[in-house]
C-alpha positions in Angstrom: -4.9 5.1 10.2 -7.6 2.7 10.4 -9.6 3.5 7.7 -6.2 3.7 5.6 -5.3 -0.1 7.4 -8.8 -1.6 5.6 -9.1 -2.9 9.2 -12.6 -2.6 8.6 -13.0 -5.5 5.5 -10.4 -7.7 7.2 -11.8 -8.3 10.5 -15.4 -9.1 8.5 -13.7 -11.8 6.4 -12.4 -13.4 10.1 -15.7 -12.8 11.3 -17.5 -14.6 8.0 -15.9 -17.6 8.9 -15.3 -20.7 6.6 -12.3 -22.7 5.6 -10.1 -19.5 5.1 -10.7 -15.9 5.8 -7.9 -14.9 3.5 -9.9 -16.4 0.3 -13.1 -14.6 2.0 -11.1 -11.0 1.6 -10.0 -11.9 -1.9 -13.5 -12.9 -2.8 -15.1 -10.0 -1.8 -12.5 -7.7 -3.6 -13.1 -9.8 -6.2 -17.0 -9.6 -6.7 -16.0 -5.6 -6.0 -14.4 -5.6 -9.5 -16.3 -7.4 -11.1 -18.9 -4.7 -10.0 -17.2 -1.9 -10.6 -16.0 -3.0 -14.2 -19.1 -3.4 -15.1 -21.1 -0.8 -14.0 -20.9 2.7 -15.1 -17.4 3.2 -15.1 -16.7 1.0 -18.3 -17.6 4.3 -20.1 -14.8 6.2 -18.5 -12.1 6.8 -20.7 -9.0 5.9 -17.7 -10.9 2.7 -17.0 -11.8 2.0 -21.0 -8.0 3.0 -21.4 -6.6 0.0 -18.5 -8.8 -2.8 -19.9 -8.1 -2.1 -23.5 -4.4 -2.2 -22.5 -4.9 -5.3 -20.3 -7.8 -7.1 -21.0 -8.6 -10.3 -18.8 -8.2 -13.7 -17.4 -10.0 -16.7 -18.5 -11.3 -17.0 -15.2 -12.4 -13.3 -15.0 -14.0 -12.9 -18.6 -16.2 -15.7 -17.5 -17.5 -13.9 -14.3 -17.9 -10.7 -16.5 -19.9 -12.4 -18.7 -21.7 -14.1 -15.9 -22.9 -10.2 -15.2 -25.5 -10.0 -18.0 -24.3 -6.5 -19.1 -23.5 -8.2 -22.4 -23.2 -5.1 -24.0 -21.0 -3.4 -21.6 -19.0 -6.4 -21.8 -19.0 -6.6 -26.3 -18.0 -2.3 -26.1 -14.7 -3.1 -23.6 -14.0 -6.4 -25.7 -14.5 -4.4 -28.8 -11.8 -1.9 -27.4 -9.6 -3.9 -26.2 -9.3 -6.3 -29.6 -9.3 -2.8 -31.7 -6.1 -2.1 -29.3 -4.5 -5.3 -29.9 -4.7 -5.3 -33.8 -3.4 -2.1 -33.6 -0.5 -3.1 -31.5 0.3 -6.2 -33.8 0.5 -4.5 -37.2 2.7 -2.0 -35.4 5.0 -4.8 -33.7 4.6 -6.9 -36.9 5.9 -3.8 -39.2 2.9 -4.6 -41.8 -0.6 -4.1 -41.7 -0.7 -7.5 -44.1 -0.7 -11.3 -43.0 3.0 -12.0 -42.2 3.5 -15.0 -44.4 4.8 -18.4 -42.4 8.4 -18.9 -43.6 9.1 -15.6 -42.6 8.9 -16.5 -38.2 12.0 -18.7 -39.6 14.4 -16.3 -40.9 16.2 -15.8 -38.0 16.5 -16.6 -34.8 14.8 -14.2 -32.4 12.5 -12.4 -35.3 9.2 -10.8 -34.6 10.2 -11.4 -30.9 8.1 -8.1 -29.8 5.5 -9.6 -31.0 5.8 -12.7 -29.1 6.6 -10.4 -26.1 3.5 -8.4 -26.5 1.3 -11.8 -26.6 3.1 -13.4 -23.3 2.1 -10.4 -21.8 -1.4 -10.2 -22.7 -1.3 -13.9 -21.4 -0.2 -12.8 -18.3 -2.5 -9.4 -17.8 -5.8 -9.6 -16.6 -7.6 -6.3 -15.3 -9.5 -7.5 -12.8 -6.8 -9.2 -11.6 -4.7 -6.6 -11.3 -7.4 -4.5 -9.4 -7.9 -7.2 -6.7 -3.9 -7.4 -6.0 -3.5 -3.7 -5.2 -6.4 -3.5 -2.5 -5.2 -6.8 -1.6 -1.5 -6.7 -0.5 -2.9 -4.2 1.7 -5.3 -6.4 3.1 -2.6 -8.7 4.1 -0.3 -6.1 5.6 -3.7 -5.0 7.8 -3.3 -9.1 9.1 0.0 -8.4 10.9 -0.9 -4.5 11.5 -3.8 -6.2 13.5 -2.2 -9.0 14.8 0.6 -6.8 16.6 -1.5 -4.1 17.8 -5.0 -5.5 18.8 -5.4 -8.4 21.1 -9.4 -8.5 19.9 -7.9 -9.7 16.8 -5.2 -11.9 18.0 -8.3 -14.0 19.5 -10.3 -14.3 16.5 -6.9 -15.1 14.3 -6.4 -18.0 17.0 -10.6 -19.0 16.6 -10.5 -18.7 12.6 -10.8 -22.5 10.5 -7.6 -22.4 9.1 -6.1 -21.0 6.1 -6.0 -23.0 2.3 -2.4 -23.7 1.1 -1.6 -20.6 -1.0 -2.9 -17.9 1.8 -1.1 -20.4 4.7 2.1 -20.2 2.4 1.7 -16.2 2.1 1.1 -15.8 5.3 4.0 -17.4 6.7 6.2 -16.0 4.2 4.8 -12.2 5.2 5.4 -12.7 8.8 8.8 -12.5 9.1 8.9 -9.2 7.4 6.0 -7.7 9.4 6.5 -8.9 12.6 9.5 -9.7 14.9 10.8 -11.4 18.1 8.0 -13.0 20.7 5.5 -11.7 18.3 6.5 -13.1 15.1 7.5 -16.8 16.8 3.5 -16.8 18.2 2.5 -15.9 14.6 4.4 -18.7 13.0 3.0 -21.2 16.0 -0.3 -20.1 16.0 -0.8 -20.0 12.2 1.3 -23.6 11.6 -1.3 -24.9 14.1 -4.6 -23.5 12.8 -3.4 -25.3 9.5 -2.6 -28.4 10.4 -5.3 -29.0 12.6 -7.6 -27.9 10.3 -6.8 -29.4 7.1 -6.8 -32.7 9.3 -10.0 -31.9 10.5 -11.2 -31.3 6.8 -9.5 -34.7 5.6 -11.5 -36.3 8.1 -14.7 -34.8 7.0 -13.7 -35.8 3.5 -12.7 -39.5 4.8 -16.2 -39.8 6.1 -17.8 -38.1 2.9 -15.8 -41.3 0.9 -17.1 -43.7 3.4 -20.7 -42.9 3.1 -21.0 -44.0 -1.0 -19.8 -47.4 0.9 -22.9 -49.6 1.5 -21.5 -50.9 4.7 -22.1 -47.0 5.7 -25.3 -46.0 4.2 -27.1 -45.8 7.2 -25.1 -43.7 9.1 -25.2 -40.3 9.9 -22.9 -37.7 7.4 -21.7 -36.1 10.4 -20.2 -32.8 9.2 -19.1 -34.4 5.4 -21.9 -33.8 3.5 -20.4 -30.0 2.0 -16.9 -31.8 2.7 -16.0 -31.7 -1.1 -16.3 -27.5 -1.5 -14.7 -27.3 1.9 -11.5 -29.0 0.9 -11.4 -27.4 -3.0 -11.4 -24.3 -0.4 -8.7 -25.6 1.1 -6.8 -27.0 -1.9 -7.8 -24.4 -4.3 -8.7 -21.3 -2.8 -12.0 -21.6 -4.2 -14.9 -20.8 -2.4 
């Protein structure tokens, strides 16, 4: 049950600390994919076959090409793009160049192929990895929370959580957790947030009042990484 709970991976992002071990899990899954994309298994023809169909992010691509297998990266590219022109002539019902008064014969023509682009817009491999392993992650959260008082104590020692993993969190809870349990969820987690994004504002405040002559020669305290610590918390970037 445990091993099928990832309660493993979850209680090493709380223990990693920083501004929010929810973007710690995601980051990790995310460096996972970037690893497993481009390793050996871009030659397999199920994994060739999901990132031809999907492709990627803008924010993805640029780690995968970040990864210096360049020309791992040019053969799934190369697939994927041979995918697409295929789809389009298909969608497009001509292998020519559809001339330009033609989108404005009708209302609503060549829609499937505007469909087919939205989604491609929208579809991002890795991405899509990282959320399956992920919605896990957060169901392990409250599996842990209800069952493990170890766990309870390092939730309630944790930084804080950024906005988007505070938002999913408390919109989770009610539907894993329940009476006593779920009301010192919601307290604990509204408390950890506010508290900490005050204590990061703060630190930020401080960071602002050092490029202040009047403040030069004091001590930076805790604001000198202030800046990455609040895009953390603003941004889920870390």
């Amino acid at each position: 049950m445990k091993e099928k709970l990832h309660t493993i991976p979850v209680n090493e992002a709380f223990d990693l600390g920083g501004e929010c071990p929810v973007c710690n899990m995601r980051k990790e899954l995310e460096t996972k994919a970037i690893d497993f994309t481009m390793g050996p298994s871009y030659m397999e023809d199920d994994v060739r076959a999901e990132t031809s169909k999907m492709g990627f992010c803008e924010a993805h691509i640029q780690l995968l090409y970040q990864n210096q297998n360049r020309l791992g990266l040019a053969l799934i590219l190369k697939s994927h793009m041979d995918k697409v022109i295929k789809d389009i002539e298909k969608l497009s019902g001509s292998n020519t160049r559809i001339q330009a008064p033609s989108f404005f014969k009708r209302q609503g023509e060549n829609s499937g192929v505007i469909s087919y682009i939205e989604g491609l817009d929208n579809s991002c491999y890795i991405c899509d990895k990282i959320d399956r392993t992920f919605e896990r992650y957060i169901a392990t959260i409250f599996y842990l929370y209800n069952q493990e008082d170890e766990f309870r104590k390092k939730f309630k020692a944790c930084k804080g959580f950024c906005n988007h993993h505070y938002g999913m969190l408390y919109m989770q809870a009610p539907k894993r957790l329940s009476g006593e349990r779920l009301k010192d969820f919601i307290r604990e987690l509204d408390t950890l947030y506010l508290d900490n994004m005050k204590r990061v504002r703060d630190d930020l405040d401080w960071f602002i009042d050092k490029f202040d002559y009047r403040y030069a020669d004091e001590p930076w305290k805790n604001s000198k990484d202030a800046l990455p610590r609040t895009i953390t918390k603003t941004n889920s970037i870390i």
